[in-house]
C-alpha positions as CSV (number, residue, x, y, z in Angstrom):
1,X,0.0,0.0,0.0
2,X,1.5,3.6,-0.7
3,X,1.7,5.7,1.8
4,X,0.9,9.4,0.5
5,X,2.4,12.5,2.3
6,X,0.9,15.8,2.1
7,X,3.3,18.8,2.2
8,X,2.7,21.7,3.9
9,X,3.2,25.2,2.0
10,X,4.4,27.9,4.4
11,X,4.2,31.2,3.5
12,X,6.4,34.1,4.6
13,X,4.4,36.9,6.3
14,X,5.8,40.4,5.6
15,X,4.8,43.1,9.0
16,X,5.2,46.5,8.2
17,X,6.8,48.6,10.8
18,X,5.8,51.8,11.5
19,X,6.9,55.1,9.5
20,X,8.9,56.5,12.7
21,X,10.6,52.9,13.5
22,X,12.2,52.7,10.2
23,X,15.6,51.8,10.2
24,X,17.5,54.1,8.2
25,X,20.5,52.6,6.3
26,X,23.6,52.8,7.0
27,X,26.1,55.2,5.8
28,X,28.1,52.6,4.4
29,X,27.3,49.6,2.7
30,X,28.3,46.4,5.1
31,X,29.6,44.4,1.7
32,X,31.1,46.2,-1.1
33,X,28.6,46.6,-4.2
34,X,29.2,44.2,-7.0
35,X,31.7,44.6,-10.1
36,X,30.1,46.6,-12.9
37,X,30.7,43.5,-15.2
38,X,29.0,40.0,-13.8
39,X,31.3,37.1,-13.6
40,X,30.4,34.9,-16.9
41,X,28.9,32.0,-16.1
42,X,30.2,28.6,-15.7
43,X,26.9,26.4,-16.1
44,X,25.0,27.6,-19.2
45,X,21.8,26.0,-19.9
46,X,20.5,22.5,-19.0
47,X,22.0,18.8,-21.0
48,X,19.3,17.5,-23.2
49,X,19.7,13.5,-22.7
50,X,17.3,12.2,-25.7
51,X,20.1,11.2,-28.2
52,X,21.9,9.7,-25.0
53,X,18.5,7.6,-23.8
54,X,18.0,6.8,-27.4
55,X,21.4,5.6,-28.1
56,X,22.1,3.9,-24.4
57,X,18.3,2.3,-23.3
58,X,18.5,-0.7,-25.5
59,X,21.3,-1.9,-23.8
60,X,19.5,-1.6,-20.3
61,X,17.3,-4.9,-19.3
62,X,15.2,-5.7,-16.7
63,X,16.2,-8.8,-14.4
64,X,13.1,-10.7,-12.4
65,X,14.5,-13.2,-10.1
66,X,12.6,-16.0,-8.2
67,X,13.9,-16.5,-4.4
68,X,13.7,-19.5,-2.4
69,X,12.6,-18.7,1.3
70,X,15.9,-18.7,3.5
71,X,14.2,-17.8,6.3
72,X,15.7,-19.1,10.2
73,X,14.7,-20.2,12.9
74,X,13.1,-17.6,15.3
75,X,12.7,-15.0,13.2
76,X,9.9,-12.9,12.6
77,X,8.3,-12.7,8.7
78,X,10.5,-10.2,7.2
79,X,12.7,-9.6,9.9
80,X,15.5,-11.3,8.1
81,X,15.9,-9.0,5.4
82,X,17.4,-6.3,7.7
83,X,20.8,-6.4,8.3
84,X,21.9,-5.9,12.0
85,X,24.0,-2.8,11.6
86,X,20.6,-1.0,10.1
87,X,18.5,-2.9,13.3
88,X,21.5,-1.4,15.7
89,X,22.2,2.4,14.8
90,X,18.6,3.1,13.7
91,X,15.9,0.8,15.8
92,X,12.8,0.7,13.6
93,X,13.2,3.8,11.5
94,X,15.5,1.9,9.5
95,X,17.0,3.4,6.1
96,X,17.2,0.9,2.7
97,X,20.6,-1.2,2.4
98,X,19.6,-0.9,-1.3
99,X,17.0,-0.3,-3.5
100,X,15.4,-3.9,-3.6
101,X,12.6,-5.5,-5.4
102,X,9.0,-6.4,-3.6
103,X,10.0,-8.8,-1.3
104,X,13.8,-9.0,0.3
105,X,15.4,-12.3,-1.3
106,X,16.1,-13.5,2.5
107,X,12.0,-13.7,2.9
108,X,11.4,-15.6,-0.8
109,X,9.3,-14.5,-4.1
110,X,10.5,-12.3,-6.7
111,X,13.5,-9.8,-6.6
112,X,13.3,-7.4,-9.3
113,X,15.9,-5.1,-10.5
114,X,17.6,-4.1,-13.3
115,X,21.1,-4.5,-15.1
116,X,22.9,-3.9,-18.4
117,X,24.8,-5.5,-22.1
118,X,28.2,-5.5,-21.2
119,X,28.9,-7.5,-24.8
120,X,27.3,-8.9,-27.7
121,X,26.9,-12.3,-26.8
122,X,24.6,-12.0,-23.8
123,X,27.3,-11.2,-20.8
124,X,24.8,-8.8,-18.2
125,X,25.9,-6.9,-15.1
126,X,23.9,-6.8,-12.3
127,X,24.0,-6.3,-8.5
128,X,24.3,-9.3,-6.1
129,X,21.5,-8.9,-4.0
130,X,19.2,-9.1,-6.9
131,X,20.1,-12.6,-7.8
132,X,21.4,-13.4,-4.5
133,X,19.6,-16.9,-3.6
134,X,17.6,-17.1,-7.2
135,X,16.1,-20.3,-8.4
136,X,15.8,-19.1,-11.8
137,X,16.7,-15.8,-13.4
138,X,14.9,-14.0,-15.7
139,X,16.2,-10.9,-18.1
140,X,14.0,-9.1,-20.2
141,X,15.2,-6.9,-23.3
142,X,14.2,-3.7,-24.4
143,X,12.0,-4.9,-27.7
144,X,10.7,-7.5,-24.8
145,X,12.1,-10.7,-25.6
146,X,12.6,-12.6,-22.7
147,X,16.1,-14.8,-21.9
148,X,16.2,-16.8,-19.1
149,X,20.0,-16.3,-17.7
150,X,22.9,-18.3,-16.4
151,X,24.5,-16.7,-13.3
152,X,27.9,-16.4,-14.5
153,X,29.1,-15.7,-10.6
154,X,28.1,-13.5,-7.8
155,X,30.1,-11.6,-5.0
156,X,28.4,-10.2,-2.1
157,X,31.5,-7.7,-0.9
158,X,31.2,-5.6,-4.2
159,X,27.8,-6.5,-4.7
160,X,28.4,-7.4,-8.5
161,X,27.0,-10.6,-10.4
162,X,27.2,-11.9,-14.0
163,X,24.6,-13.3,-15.7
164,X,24.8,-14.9,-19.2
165,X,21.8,-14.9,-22.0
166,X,21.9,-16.7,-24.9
167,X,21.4,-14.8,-27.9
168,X,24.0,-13.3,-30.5
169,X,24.3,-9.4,-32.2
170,X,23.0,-7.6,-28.7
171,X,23.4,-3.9,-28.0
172,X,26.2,-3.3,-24.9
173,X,27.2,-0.5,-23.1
174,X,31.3,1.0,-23.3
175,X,32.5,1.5,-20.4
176,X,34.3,5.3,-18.7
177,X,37.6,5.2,-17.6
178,X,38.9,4.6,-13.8
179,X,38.1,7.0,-12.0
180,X,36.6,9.6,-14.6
181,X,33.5,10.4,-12.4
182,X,33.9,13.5,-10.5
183,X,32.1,15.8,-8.3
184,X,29.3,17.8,-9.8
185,X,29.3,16.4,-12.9
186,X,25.7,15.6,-14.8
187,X,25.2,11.5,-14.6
188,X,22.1,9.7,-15.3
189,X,20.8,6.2,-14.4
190,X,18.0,4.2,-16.6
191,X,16.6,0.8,-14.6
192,X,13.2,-0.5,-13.1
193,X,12.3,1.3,-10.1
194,X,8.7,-0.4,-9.2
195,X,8.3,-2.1,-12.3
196,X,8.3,1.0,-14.4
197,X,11.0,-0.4,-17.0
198,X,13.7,1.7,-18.7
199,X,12.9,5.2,-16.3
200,X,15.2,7.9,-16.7
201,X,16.3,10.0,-13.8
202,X,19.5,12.6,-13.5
203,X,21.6,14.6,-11.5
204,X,25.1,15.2,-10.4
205,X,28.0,13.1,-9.1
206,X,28.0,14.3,-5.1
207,X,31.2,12.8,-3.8
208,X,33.9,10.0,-5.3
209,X,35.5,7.8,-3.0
210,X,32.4,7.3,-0.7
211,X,32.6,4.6,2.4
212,X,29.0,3.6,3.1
213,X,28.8,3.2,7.0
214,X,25.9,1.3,6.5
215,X,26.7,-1.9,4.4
216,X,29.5,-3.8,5.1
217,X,31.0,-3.1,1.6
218,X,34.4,-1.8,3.0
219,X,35.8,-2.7,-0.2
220,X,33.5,-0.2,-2.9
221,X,34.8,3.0,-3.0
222,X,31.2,4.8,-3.9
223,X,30.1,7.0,-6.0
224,X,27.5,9.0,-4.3
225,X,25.1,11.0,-6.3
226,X,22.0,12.4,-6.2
227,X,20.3,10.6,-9.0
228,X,16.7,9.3,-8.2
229,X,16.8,5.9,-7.2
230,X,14.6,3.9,-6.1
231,X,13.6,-0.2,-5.5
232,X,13.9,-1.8,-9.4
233,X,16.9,0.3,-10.1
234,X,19.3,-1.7,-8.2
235,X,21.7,-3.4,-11.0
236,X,21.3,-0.2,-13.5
237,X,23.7,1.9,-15.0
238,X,24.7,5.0,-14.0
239,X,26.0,6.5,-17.4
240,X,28.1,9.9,-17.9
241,X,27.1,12.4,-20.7
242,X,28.8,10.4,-23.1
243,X,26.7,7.6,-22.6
244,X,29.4,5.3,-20.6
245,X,28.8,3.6,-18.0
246,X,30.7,5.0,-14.9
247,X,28.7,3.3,-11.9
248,X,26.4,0.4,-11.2
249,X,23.6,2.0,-9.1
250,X,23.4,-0.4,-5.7
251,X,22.4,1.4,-2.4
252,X,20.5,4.3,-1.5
253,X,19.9,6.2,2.3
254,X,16.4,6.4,3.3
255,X,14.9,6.7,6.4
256,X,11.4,6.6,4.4
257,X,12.4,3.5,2.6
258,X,12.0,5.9,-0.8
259,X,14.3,8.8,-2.8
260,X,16.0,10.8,-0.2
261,X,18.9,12.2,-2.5
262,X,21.3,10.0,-1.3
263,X,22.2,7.1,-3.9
264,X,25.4,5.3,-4.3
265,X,26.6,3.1,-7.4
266,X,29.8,0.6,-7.6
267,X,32.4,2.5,-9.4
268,X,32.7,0.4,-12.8
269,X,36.6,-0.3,-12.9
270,X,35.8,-2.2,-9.6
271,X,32.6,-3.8,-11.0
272,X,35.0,-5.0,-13.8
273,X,37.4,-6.3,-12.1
274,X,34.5,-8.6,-10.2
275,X,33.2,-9.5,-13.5
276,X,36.2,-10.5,-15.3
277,X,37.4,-12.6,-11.9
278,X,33.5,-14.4,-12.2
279,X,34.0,-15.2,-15.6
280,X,37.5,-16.6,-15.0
281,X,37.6,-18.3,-12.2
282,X,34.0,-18.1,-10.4
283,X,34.6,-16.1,-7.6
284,X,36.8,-12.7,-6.7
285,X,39.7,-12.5,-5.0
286,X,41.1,-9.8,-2.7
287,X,44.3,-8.2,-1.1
288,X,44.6,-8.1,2.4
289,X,47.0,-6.5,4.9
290,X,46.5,-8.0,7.7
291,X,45.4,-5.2,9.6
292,X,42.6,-3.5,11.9
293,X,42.4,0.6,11.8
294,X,40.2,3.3,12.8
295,X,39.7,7.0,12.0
296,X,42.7,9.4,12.9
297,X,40.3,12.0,14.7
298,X,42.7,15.1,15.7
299,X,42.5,13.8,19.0
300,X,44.2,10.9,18.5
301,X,46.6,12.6,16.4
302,X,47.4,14.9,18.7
303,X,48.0,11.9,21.2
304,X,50.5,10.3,18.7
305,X,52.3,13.3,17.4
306,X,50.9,12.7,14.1
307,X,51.4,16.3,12.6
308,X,47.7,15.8,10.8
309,X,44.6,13.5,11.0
310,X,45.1,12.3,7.5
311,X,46.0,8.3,7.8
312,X,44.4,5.1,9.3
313,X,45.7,4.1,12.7
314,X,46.1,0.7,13.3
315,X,44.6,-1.0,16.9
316,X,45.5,-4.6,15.4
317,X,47.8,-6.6,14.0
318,X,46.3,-10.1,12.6
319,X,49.8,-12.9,14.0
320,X,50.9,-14.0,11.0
321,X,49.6,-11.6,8.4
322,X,51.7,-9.7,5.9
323,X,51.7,-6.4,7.8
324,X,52.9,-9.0,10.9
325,X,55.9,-9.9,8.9
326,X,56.8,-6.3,7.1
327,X,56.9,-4.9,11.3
328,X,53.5,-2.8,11.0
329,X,53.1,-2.7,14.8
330,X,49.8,-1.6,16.5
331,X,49.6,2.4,16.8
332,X,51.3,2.9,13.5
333,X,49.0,5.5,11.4
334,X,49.2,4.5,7.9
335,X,49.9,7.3,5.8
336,X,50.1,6.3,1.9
337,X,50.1,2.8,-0.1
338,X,52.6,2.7,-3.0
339,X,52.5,6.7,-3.0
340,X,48.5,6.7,-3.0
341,X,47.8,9.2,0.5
342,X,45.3,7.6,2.8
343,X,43.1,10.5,3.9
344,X,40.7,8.6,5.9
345,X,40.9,5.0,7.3
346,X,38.2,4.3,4.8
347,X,40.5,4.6,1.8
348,X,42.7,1.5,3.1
349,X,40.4,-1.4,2.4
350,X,39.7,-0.9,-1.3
351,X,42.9,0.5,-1.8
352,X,44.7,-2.6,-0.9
353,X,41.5,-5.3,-1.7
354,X,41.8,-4.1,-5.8
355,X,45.3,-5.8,-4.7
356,X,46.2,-9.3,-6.5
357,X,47.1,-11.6,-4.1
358,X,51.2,-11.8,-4.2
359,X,51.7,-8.4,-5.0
360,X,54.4,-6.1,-3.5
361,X,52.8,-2.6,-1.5
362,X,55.3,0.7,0.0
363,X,53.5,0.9,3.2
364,X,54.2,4.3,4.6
365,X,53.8,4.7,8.9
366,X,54.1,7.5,11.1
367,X,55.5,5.9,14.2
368,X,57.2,7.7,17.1
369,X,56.9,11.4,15.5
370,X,59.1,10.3,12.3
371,X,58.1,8.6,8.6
372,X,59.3,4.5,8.2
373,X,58.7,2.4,4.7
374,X,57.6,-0.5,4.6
375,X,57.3,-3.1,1.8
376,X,53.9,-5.5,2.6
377,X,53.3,-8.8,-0.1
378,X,50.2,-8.5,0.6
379,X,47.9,-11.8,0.8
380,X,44.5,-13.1,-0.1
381,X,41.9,-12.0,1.6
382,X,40.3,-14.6,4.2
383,X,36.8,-13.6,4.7
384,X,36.4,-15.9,7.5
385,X,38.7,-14.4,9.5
386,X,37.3,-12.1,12.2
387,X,40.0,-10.1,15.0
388,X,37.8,-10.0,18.0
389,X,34.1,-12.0,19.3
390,X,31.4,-9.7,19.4
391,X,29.7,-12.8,21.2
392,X,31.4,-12.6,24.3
393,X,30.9,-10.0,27.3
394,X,34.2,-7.4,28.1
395,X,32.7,-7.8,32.0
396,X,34.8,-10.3,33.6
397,X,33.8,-12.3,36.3
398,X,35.8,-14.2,39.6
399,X,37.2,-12.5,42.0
400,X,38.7,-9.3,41.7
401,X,42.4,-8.4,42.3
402,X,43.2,-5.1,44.9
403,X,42.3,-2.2,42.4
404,X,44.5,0.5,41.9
405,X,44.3,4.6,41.0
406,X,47.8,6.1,41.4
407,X,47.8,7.7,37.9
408,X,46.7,11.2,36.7
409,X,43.9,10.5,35.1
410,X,41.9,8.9,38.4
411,X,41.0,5.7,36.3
412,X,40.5,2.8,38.8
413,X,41.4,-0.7,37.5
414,X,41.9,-4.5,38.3
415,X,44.0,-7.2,36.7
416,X,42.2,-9.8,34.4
417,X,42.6,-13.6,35.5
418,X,43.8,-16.4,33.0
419,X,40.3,-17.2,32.7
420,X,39.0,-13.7,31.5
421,X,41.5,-13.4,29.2
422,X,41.0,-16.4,27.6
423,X,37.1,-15.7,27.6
424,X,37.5,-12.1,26.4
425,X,40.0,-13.3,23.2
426,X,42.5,-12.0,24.5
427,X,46.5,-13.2,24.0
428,X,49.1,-13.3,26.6
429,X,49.0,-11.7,30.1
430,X,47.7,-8.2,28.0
431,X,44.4,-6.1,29.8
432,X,43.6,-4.5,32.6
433,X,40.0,-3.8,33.2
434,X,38.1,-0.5,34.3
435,X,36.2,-1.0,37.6
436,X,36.0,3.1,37.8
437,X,36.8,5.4,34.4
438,X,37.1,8.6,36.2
439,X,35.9,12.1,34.8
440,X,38.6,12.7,32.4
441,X,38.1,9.0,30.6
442,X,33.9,8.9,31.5
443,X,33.6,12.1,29.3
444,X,34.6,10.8,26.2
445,X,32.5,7.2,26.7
446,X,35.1,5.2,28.5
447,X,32.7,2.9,31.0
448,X,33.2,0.1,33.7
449,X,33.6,-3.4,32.0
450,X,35.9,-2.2,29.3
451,X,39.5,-3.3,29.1
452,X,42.6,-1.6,28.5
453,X,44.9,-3.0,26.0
454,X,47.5,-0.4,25.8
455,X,48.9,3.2,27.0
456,X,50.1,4.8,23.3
457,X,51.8,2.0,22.0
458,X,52.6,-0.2,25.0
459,X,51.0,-2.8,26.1
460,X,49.3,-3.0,29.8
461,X,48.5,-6.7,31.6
462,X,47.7,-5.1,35.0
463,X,47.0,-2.5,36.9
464,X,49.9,-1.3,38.3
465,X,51.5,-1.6,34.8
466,X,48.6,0.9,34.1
467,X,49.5,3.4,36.9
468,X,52.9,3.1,35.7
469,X,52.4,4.3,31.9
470,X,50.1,7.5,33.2
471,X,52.1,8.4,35.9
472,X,53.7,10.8,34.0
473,X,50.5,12.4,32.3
474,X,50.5,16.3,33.1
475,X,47.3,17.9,33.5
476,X,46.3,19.1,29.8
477,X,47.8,16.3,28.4
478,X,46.0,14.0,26.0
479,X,46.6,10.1,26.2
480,X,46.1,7.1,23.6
481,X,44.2,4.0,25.1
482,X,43.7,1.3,23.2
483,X,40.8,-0.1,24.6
484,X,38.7,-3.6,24.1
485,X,34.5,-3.8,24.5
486,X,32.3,-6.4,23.1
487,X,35.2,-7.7,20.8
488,X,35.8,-4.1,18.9
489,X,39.3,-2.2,20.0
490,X,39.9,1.2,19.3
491,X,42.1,4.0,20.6
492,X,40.1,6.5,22.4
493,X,41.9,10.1,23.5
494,X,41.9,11.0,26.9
495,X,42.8,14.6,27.7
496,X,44.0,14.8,31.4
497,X,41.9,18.1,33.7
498,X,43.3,20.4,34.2
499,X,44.1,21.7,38.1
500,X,43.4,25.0,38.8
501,X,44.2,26.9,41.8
């Protein structure tokens, strides 16, 4: 059932003042008046996109796939189809992972999206999620002929599948160059949204490089745009003025479950390398590092001497992994891959995932107020391998040891046993848990139950090793702890209060 909205029109409501309250102007003017010739303008007139549409659309199908319920055990109808991160930050105002068909493909029946001719023997690009769990797939052409496809291969972290009609002398899309989308350039997207086949929508490129917080695609740099997209589009193109593609439309944010203004396609040079990897060898395989990082806020950078927040700062290093045997040590910040700069820890993971397996990297760390290289062969991603339980409580249990809170910062803590390490995940005789977080580490979150890892970059396994590393904090001074709850570690800044007189 739709759910129609009214909108409310407000007017403004002009009040005259009287004659003898007028304010008189000033003398004056507050801004100097403007230049007697206007600045020429750099947008002139609006694109006309009917040659493109004309040229492009028969390339464009529409995909109908029929899902098998997957539904598990002691779950509500439906309840399935929302991922946990979208159930956690938002409760039950929950915003779209993507713009899907009717029914989820988690709760069965038909997913229907859209996709596009990549060749002219029947290869088609699509997203994942609309063929994820298909029975049969169906793909409808432009003049209405009706294939029903092969799925090639599907990949879930790039949300890219291949189908494969068979039929001979198709239309196909070219595709744009790496990175040739940029920021406030005119893109349009054709696709299904609600069944309505080949719908035309435009609008501008609003940001490149674009981490999605909410979908666990940490390899897809996104395009974000703010094309109108909406369920049925997922799978589409997202073409530039020259009628290549440049994107595959896959997610939007919605808190309405509709347009918002926020869409976000797979960049096509990382949609192609997915594809060509499913056509090769069935599934796609990624670089890894080895690593776990976080943001570099200026608080933590200004805790590690870092000179600027650009860079991702490592809280983990995976035993074993490449960045293990190059000497990446936990509280490095990792400034630039093979000369690339890492901005944001964001940029790391498809940075080093569109990595073959095998392949050298210069790894670039600030460590200790001065620049190191390192050179990381990097390895192949193991998506079962998870740093850290998010099963298991951070609250340990037994008897506690005598706490301690000789240090600057008033935190009270006690040593973990053998036992609450080893339930916790945790390696060696490392932690110290918080019993009492004081002001100075209360006000930025820091809570009982959660367990120290390290001070900066050493480690602490009790709590007189814990007094020890802040004795020295002066008041005003801001400290790094690395610090463990519910299986996720992070560094968190603590600024030491200042004593006043």
């Amino acid at each position: 059932m739709t759910r129609l909205r009214s909108l409310a029109l407000v007017g403004a409501i002009a009040v005259a003042l009287p004659a003898a309250c007028t304010a008189q102007p000033p003398s004056t003017p507050i801004a100097p008046p403007p230049a007697a010739t206007p600045a020429a303008p750099l947008v002139s007139g609006l694109p006309d996109f009917t040659g493109l549409v004309q040229r492009v659309g028969p390339a464009v199908v529409n995909i109908r796939a029929e899902i098998a319920p997957r539904r598990s055990a002691g779950t509500m109808p439906g309840e399935e189809e929302v991922p946990e991160i979208f159930r956690r930050f938002f409760g039950d105002d929950l915003p779209m992972p993507g713009p899907r068909g009717p029914r989820g493909p988690r709760g069965g029946g038909t997913s229907a999206g859209s996709g596009f001719l990549i060749s002219d023997d029947g290869y088609v690009m699509t997203n994942h999620h609309v063929v994820d769990g298909a029975e049969t797939v169906k793909v409808m052409l432009s003049d209405r002929r009706e294939f029903t496809a092969k799925v090639i291969g599907s990949d879930e972290q790039s949300d890219v599948a291949l189908l494969k009609i068979d039929a001979k002398g198709l239309p196909f899309l070219r595709m744009a160059k790496a990175d040739s989308a940029k920021p406030g350039q005119w893109v349009i997207a054709i696709g299904s949204p609600f069944g309505l086949d080949h719908s035309v929508t435009a609008g501008i490129v609003s940001a490149v490089g674009r981490a999605n917080p909410y979908a666990d695609q940490r390899y897809v740099p996104f395009i974000q745009t703010d094309v109108a997209i909406n369920q049925g589009n997922s799978g589409g193109p997202l073409l530039n003025t020259g009628g290549e593609v440049v994107g595959i439309n896959s997610q939007i944010f919605s808190n309405s479950g509709g347009y918002m203004g926020v869409s976000f396609a797979i960049p096509i040079d990382v949609a192609m390398s997915a594809a060509e990897q499913l056509r090769a060898t069935g599934k796609v395989s990624r670089g890894q590092l080895g690593v776990v990082v976080q943001q570099l806020t200026s608080e933590n950078a200004r805790g590690f001497g870092v000179p600027d927040s650009n860079g991702a700062l490592v809280t983990q290093v995976l035993p074993g992994s490449p960045a293990d045997k190059a000497g990446i040590e936990r509280g490095d910040v990792i400034r630039s891959v093979n000369g690339r700069e890492i901005l944001e820890s964001s940029d790391l993971p498809p940075m080093i995932g569109s990595m073959a397996p095998g392949t050298k990297a210069k790894v670039s760390v600030f460590r200790d107020g001065k620049t190191i290289e390192r050179t990381v062969v990097v390895n192949e991603l193991d998506t079962g391998l998870v740093a850290g339980n998010d099963d298991q409580s951070d609250v340990p249990g037994g008897v506690p040891s005598k706490p301690s809170a000789g240090n600057s910062l008033g935190l009270v803590a006690q040593d973990l046993s053998a036992n609450d390490r080893q339930r916790l995940g945790l390696s060696g005789k490392e932690g110290v848990m918080i019993r009492n977080p004081g002001d100075a580490a209360a006000e930025v979150g820091l809570r009982p139950g959660d367990v120290v890892l390290a001070v900066g970059r050493n480690p602490v396994g009790s709590a007189s090793a814990l007094d020890r590393e802040l004795a020295g904090v002066r008041p005003g001074e801001t400290v790094m702890l690395l610090v463990r709850r519910q299986g996720n570690t992070q560094y968190v800044a603590v600024t030491a209060e200042s004593k006043t007189g």
